[in-house]
C-alpha positions, 0 to 999 in steps of 0.5 A: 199630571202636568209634569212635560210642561212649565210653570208659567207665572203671570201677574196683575198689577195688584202686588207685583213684589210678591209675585216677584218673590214667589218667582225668585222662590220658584227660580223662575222668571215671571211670564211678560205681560202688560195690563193697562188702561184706555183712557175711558178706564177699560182694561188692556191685557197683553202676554208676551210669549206663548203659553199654549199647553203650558200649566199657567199661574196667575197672582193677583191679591183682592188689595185696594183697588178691589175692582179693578184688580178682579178684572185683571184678573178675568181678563187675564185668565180669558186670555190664557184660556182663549191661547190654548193654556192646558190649565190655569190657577188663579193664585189669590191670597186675598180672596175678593168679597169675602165678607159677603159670603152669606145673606145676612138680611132680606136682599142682601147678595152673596158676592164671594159666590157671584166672584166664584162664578165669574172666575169659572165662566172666565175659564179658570180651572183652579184657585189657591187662595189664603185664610178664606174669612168663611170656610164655606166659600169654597163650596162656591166654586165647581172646581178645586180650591185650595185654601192655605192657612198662615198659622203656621207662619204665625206660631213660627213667628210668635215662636221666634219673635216674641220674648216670653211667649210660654207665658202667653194667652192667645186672644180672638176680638169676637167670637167668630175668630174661636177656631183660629184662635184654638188652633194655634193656642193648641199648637203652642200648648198654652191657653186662649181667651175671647171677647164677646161684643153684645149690645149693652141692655141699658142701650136701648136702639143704640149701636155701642155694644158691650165686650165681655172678656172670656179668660184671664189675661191678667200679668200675661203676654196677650196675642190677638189674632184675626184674619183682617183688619179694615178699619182696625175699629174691633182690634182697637176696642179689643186691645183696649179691654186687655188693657183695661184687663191687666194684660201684661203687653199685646202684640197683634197678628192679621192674615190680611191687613186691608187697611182700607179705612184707617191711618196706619199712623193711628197705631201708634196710639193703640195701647200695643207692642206691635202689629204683624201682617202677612204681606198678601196685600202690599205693604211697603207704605203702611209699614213706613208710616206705622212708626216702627209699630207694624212688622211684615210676615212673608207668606212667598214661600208658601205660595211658591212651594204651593204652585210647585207642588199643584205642578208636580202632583203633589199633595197641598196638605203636607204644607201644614205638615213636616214642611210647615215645621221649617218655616223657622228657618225663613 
């Protein structure tokens, strides 16, 4: 029990505003630190008071600059640890190499795993992270890992944002999203569809694929729901088969918008309403560059009430119970 000591909350240089509202949610300020670079690209970690014994945090999201934020974050939790911290969580909403977390042909490496080690050999005894692309990845690691779930943002959101959603159907883009989309179709009693992507037959050795649509989206308000968007390419092809369908209107929900690979400026010629994304990876310029087309759900005080309740003893999976029904109010 960590209850004798404080919360101390640090943060790379990933997602500042984030960790700045998770503090304002906490009523407490963040730890001063300082992470910058020599000028041979080495990076430079300075903490500006003490957190011996204390019961350390430190947020930083797998955003753009992946590599240098991963080890910002090791040497982060080096520091921390090698200051006689009693205990330090690595809080990351956007897990890093997250879709490397099988072999999916001969040689491939399994990075989500090679991740996890390297955060336990750095000294880090715990991490909170959010809607991890494989359930599986946290097997990776030898220590708790507590992987929260932004559905219940998502069925608040949809609840209170979108006109006529009882006459809704909620739509994954591949097969893989089925658990995600059933989960919440289940909590808002109405029905889901997916599309299923298989090589066209008459293709022979060519890279299109076909989508099979697996419900009826005819006249209905269509959600598609996904956990990232990259180069938005499967949400884009995906909307327009529920187009193409007879869908009434779209709107798109996204765990994590990386949008590593695509001009945000392009949604406005996707056939949607809009799209909605968490803010675990920053997103103040995507959303002044989408053309009013992309919405922001704030996922701060999740990750706030998570640390507290990590600090008291508390049990995590309540978030997803009688506090998760309040997230309206937000």
């Amino acid at each position: 029990m960590y209850h004798g000591n404080s919360i101390k909350l640090l943060a790379g240089n990933s997602h500042m505003e984030l960790a700045n509202a998770v503090a304002e949610r906490l009523n407490i300020p963040l730890t001063p630190c300082v992470v910058k670079k020599f000028s041979n690209g080495e990076i430079n970690v300075k903490i500006g008071e003490s957190v011996r014994d204390e019961d350390v945090f430190i947020l930083q999201t797998g955003s753009a600059d992946v590599n240098d934020n991963m080890m910002e974050l090791l040497i982060l939790i080096s520091a921390c640890k090698t200051s006689s911290a009693r205990r330090i969580t690595a809080v990351i909403p956007c897990y890093p190499y997250a879709r490397q977390d099988k072999k999916e042909r001969s040689r491939a490496p399994i990075t989500a795993k090679l991740i996890a080690n390297m955060l336990a050999v750095a000294g880090c005894d715990h991490v909170i992270t959010m809607d991890l692309h494989a359930s599986q990845i946290q097997g990776f690691f030898d220590f708790p890992v507590d992987n929260l779930y932004s559905e219940p943002h998502m069925v608040a959101f949809i609840k209170r944002e979108i006109n006529g959603w009882k006459n809704s159907i909620i739509v994954s883009p591949d097969a893989g999203g089925a658990k995600r989309v059933t989960a919440i179709a289940d909590k808002l009693g109405i029905e889901f569809a997916l599309i299923h992507r298989t090589k066209d037959p008459k293709l022979q050795n060519a890279p299109e694929r076909c989508q099979i649509l697996v419900g009826d989206v005819k006249d209905k308000v269509c959600i598609l729901v996904d956990d990232m968007i990259d180069t938005g390419n499967t949400v884009a092809s995906a909307a327009q088969s529920l187009k193409e369908n007879g869908a009434a209107e779209i709107h798109v929900l996204i765990s994590h918008g990386l949008f590593g690979d695509m001009d945000v400026s392009t949604l406005a010629t996707m056939p949607i309403a809009r799209m909605i994304v968490t803010n675990s990876n920053p997103q103040s310029e995507n959303v002044a560059r989408s053309g009013g087309k992309l919405s922001v759900m704030d996922i701060s005080p999740t990750l706030a009430e998570s640390i507290r309740r990590t600090h008291n003893g508390e049990s995590i999976s309540l978030l997803f119970g009688e506090w998760a029904a309040g997230l309206g109010q937000f």
